[in-house]
C-alpha positions in Angstrom: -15.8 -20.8 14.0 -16.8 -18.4 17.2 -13.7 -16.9 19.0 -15.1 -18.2 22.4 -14.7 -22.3 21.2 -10.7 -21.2 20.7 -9.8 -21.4 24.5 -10.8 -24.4 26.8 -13.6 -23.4 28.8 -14.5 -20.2 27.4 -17.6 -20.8 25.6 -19.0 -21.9 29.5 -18.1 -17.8 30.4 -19.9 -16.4 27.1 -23.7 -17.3 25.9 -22.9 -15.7 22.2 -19.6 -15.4 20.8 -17.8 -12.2 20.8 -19.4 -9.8 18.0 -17.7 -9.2 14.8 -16.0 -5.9 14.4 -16.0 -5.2 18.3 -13.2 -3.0 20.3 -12.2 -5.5 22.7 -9.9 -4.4 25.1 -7.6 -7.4 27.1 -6.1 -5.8 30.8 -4.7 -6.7 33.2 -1.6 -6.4 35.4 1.8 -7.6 34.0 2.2 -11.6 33.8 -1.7 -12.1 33.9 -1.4 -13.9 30.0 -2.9 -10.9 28.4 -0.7 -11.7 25.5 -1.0 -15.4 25.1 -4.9 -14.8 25.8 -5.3 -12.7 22.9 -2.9 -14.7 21.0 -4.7 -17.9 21.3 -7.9 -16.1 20.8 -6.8 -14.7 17.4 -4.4 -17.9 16.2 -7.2 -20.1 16.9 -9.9 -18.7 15.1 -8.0 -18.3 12.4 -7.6 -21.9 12.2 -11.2 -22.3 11.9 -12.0 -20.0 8.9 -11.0 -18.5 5.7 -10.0 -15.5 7.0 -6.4 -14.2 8.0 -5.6 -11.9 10.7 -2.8 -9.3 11.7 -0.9 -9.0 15.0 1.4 -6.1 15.8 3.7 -6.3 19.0 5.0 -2.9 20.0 7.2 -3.9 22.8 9.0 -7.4 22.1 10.5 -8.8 18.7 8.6 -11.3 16.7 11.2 -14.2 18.1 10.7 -13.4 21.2 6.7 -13.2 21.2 6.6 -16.7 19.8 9.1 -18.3 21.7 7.2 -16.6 24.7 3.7 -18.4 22.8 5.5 -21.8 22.2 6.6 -21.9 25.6 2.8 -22.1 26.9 1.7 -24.5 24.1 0.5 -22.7 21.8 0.4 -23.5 17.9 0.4 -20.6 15.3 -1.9 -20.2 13.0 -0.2 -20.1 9.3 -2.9 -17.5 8.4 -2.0 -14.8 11.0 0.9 -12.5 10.4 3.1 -11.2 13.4 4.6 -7.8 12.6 6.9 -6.5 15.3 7.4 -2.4 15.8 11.1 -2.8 14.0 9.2 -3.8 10.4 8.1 -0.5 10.7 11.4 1.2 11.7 13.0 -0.4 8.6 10.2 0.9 6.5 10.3 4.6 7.9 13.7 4.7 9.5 12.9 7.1 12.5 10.0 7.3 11.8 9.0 10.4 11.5 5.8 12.3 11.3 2.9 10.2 13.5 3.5 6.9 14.9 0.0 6.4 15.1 -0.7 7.5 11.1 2.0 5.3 10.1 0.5 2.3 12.5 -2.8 2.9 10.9 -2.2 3.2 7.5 -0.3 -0.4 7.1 -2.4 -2.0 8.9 -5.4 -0.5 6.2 -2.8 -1.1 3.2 -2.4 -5.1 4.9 -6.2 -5.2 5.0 -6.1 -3.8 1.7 -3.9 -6.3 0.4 -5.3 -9.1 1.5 -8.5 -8.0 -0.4 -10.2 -8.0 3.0 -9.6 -11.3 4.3 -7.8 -9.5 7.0 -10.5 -9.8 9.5 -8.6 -9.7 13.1 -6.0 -7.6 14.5 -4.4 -7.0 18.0 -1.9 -4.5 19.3 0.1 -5.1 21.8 0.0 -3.0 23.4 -1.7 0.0 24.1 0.5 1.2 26.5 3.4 0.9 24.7 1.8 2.9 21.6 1.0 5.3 24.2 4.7 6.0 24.9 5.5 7.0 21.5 3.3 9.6 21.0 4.3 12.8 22.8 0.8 14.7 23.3 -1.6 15.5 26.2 -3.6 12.4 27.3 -6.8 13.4 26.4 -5.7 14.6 23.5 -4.0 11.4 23.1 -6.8 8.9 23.7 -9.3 10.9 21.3 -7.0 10.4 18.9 -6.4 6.4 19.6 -10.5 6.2 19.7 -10.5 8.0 16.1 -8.1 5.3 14.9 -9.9 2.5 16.5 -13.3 4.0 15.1 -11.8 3.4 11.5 -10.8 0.1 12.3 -14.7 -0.4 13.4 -16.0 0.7 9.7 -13.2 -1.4 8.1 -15.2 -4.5 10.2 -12.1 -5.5 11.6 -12.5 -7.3 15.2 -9.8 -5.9 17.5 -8.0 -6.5 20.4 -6.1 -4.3 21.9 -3.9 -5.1 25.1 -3.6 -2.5 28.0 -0.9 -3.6 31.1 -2.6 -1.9 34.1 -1.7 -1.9 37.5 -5.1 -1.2 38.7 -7.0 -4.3 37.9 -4.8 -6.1 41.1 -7.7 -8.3 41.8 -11.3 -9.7 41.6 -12.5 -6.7 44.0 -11.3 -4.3 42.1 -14.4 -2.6 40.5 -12.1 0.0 38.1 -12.5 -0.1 34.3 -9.9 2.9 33.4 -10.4 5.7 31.2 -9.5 3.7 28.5 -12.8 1.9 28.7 -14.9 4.0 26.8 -12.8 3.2 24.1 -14.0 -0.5 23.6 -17.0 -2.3 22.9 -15.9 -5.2 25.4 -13.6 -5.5 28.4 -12.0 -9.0 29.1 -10.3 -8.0 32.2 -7.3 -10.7 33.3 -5.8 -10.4 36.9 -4.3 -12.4 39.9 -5.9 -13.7 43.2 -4.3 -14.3 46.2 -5.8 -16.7 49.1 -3.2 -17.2 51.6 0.0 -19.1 49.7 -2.4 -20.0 46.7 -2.7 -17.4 43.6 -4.5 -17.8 40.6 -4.7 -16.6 37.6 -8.2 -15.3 36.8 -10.5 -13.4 33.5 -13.6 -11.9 34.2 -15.8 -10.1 31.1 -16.6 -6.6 32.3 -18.9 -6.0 29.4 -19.2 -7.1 25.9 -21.8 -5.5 24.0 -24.4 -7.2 22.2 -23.6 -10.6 24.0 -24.3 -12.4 26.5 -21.7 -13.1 29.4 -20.9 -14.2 32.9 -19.5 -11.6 35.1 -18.1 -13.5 37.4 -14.4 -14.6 37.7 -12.8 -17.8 36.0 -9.5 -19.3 36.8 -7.2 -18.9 33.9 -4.6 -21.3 33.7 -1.6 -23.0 31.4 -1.9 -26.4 30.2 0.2 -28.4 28.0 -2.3 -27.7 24.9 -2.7 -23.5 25.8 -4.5 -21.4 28.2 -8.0 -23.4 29.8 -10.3 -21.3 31.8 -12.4 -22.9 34.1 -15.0 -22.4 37.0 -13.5 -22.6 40.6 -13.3 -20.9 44.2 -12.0 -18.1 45.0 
């Protein structure tokens, strides 16, 4: 199973699937389906393989993401585990010490626990794990790419979610600072022309594979998200 045959259309934007244990970073404005898109991704690889897989929401609860995931179509895979940021407050209480040591170590001890199998994982989303960490942001992203660089060894494949404002559309040439935290950038983003707007994804890079760089309408249909070539 390749994690570009999980969304309609998708393998037409990639020539080689999506490497395994790759940073992949999913932006985008808010309401650009950066969380079903990574969703689907992970859910319906999962489908395909032995494997299981781990996703963390940091800013809805578990109900909510999945009713929100339903709503567009989308099955869930029996083999991926949803954890929302109140497992953790039950666990810890309020939390103290680091947020961030406390996110990384369960999702090692899950991995851990699963004897490996764990192979995927997505946070969602970066910007919310952002807020509750009170430190300088440089200081703050070295410490995220340490995190993620452990993830890397571990060979987990990750997504991680980032809701920016400054991918507003398909001219927008901006990657963020947070880009040279990831091996790949799927960016997601809205396009106006006149009273028509559509949803598009674009790959700004994905290292060692090969990709269009070009925009794709994203869309909803009754079976999930379908990307597809069209006009812009």
């Amino acid at each position: 199973m390749r994690f570009i045959d999980t969304i309609q259309g998708l393998n037409e934007v990639f020539g080689t699937d999506i490497p395994k244990g790759s940073v992949v970073l999913v932006a985008g404005a808010a309401g650009t389906l950066k969380s079903g898109f990574t969703f689907q991704l992970i859910s319906s690889y999962l489908e395909g393989t032995d494997e299981s897989g781990l996703y963390i929401t940091l800013e809805q609860s578990k109900e909510n993401h999945l009713q929100n995931m339903h709503s567009m179509g989308m099955s869930v895979s029996r083999k991926l585990h949803i954890s929302d940021f109140s497992d953790y407050r039950v666990l810890y209480g309020d939390l103290p010490g680091d947020p961030l040591e406390i996110l990384e170590k369960n999702i090692l001890d899950f991995r851990k626990d699963t004897a490996g199998n764990c192979t995927c994982l997505a946070i969602d989303s970066l910007g919310a794990l952002y807020s509750l960490l009170d430190m300088e942001a440089k200081d703050l992203r070295k410490r995220v790419y340490r995190m993620l660089e452990t993830f890397r060894r571990e060979g987990l494949t990750t997504f991680i979610i980032l809701e920016d404002d400054r991918y507003t559309g398909i001219n927008d040439s901006s990657t963020g600072v947070e880009g040279y935290l990831a091996d790949g950038i799927i960016e997601l983003g809205l396009h106006l022309k006149g009273n028509v707007a559509n949803r598009y994804m674009r790959v700004r890079k994905m290292r060692a594979a090969s990709h269009s760089m070009e925009p794709w309408i994203l869309s909803v249909s009754d079976n999930g998200l379908q990307v597809y070539k069209g006009t812009f």
